[in-house]
ZABA-794569 format. One record per residue (C-alpha): residue in three letters; x, y, z. Coordinates in steps of 0.1 Angstrom, whole numbers, plus 2048, in hexadecimal, padded with zeros to 3 digits. Layout:
! ZABA-794569
ALAXYZ/...
***
This chain:
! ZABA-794569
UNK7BC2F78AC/UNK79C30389D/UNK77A2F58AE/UNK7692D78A1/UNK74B2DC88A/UNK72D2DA8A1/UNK7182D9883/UNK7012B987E/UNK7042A885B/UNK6E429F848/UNK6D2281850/UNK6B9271839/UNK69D285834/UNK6B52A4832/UNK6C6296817/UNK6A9289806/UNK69C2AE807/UNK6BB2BF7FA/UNK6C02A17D8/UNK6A029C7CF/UNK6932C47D6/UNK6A92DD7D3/UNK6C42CE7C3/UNK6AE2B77AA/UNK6A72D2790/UNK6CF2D878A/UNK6CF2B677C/UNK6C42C275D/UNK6DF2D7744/UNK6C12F073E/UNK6BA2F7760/UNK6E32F976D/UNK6E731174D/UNK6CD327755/UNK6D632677E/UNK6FB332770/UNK6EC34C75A/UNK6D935D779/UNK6F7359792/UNK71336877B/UNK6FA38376C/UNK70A3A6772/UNK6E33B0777/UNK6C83AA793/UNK6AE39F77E/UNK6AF38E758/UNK690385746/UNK68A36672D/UNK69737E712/UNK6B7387723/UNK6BB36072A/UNK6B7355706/UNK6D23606F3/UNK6EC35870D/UNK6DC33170A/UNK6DE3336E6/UNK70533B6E5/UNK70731C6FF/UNK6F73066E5/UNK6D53026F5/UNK6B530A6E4/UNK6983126FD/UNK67731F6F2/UNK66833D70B/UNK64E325719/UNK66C308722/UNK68132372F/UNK668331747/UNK65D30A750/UNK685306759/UNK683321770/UNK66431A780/UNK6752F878A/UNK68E309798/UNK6783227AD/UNK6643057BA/UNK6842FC7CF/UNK68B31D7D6/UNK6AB3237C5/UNK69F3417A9/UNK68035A7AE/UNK67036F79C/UNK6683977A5/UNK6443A47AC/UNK6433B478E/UNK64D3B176D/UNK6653C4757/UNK6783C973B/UNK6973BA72D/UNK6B43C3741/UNK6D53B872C/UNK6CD3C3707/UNK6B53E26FB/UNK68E3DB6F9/UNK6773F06E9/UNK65B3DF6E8/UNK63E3E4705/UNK63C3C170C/UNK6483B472F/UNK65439573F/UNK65D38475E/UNK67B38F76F/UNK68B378780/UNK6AB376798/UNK6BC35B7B0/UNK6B23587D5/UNK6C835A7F2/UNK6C33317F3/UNK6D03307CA/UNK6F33487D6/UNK6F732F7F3/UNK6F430F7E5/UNK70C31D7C5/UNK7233277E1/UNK7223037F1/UNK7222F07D4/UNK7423037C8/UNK7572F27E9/UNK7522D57D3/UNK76C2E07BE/UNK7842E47D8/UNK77D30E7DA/UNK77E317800/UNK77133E800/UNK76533C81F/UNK78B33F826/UNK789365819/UNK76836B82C/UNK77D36384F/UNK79637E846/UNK77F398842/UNK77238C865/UNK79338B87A/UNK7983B286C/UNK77B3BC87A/UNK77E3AB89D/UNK7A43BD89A/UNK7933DE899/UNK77C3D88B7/UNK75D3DB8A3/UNK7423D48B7/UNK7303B88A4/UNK7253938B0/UNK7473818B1/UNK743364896/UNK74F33F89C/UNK76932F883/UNK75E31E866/UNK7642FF855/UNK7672F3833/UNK7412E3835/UNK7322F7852/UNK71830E83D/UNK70331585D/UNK714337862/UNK715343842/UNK6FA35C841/UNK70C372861/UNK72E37284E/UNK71737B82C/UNK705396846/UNK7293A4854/UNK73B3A9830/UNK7153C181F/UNK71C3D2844/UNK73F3DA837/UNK7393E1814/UNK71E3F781C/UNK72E40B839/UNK74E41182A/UNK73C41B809/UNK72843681A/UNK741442834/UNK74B467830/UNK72D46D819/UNK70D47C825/UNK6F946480F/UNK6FB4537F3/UNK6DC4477D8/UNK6D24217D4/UNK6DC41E7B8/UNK6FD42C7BD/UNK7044167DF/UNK6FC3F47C9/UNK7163FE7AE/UNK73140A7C7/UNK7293E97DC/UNK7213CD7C2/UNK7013C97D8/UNK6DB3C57C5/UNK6C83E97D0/UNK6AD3D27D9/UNK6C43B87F3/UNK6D43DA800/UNK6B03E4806/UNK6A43C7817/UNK6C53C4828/UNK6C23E9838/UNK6983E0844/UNK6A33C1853/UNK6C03D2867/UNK6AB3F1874/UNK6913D3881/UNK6A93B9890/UNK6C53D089E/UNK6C53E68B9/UNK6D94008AA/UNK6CE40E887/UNK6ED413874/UNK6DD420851/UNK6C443584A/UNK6AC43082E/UNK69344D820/UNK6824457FD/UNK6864607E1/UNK66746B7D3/UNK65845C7B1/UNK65A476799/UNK641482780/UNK64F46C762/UNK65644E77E/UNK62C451788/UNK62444F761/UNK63B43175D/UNK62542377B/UNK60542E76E/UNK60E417749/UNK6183FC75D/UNK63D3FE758/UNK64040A77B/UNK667412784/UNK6774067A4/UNK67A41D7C0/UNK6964337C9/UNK6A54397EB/UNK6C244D7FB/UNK6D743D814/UNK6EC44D832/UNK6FD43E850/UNK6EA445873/UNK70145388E/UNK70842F897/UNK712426876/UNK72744586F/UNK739439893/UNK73D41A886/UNK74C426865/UNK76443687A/UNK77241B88B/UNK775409863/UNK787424857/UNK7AE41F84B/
***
């Protein structure tokens, strides 16, 4: 019999804080439409113009300025952000040397789209136990993970944390390294979350499992800097001895 769920449900003020805050701009049509556009985008970042046309075809007509007011609405709860610096269009070909905002969902948005779809009656958490229970068959040593329940969200983030171990491992086992860009495409994973994702590891864990080493700008990469249309950096990525042992172990 699987344990109980130890976790404590809302009370008042919790609730007040999730309805009225973070969940009171998705009220709105505008704001659910645009929160859809980001999470489904095939892209890390879209702009206003990116945005546009795909809320035309849905029959809603937004000017730039309410647009960019929907989103900050929905970065004031936390749920979209926008990068450092700005860019240009992502989806469709831009000539033009005028940039705008770039702008993504948060950790926070992907979560509360992934809890709002149990709603529906979808249980993915389901898959996410499978891909534990292979590991722990393996032996692998990583922090052993309690069972989940259909609304216990308090353990999401380590079962998020084990499946970019896996998908980045696997990806890079038997290769002696592979580009940024490269590892996002073969693992679905932003270059930027892959980035923070491999910093945060080498500072919380004791054993370093990837090793990062930045690729030197270029000369036509520090001229796009110089105009302001500064490109994003490149790294290569390679399994430490650890993480090559560890590949081991998840191989067939």
């Amino acid at each position: 019999m699987p344990p109980e769920d130890s976790s404590k449900p809302p009370n008042k003020e919790e609730l007040e804080e999730i309805f009225e805050k973070t969940l009171r701009p998705l009220q709105s049509r505008n704001a659910r439409h645009i929160f859809l556009i980001l999470r489904d985008s095939e892209h890390e970042y879209l702009t206003t113009y990116d945005m546009q046309p795909i809320l035309d075809e849905q029959g809603i007509k937004l000017t730039k300025v309410e647009l960019n007011n929907w989103l900050s609405a929905l970065q004031d709860v936390g749920l979209v952000r926008k990068a450092e610096e700005r860019g240009k269009p992502t989806t469709m070909p831009y000539t033009k040397r005028y940039t705008f905002d770039l702008w993504k969902l948060t950790q926070k948005g992907r979560e509360t789209s992934f809890q709002l779809d149990i709603f529906r009656g979808n249980t993915p958490i389901q898959v996410r136990e499978k891909v534990v229970e292979k590991t722990i068959e393996k032996n692998i040593e990583i922090t052993k993970l309690p069972e989940l329940g259909e609304t216990n969200f308090g353990d999401l983030d380590k079962l998020q944390t084990l499946s970019t171990h896996l998908a980045i491992i696997i990806t890079l086992y038997g290769k002696e390294s592979i580009d940024l860009w490269g590892l996002s495409e073969s693992t679905g994973i932003t270059s930027e979350k892959i980035v923070e994702f491999i910093e945060n590891q080498g500072k919380i864990d004791a054993i370093t499992l990837y090793l990062l080493e930045e690729i030197p700008m270029d000369l036509k990469g520090k001229i796009m800097q110089t105009i302001g249309l500064s490109p994003r950096k490149n790294y290569t990525i390679s399994l430490s001895p650890e993480g090559k042992k560890m590949a081991e172990i998840l191989s067939p």
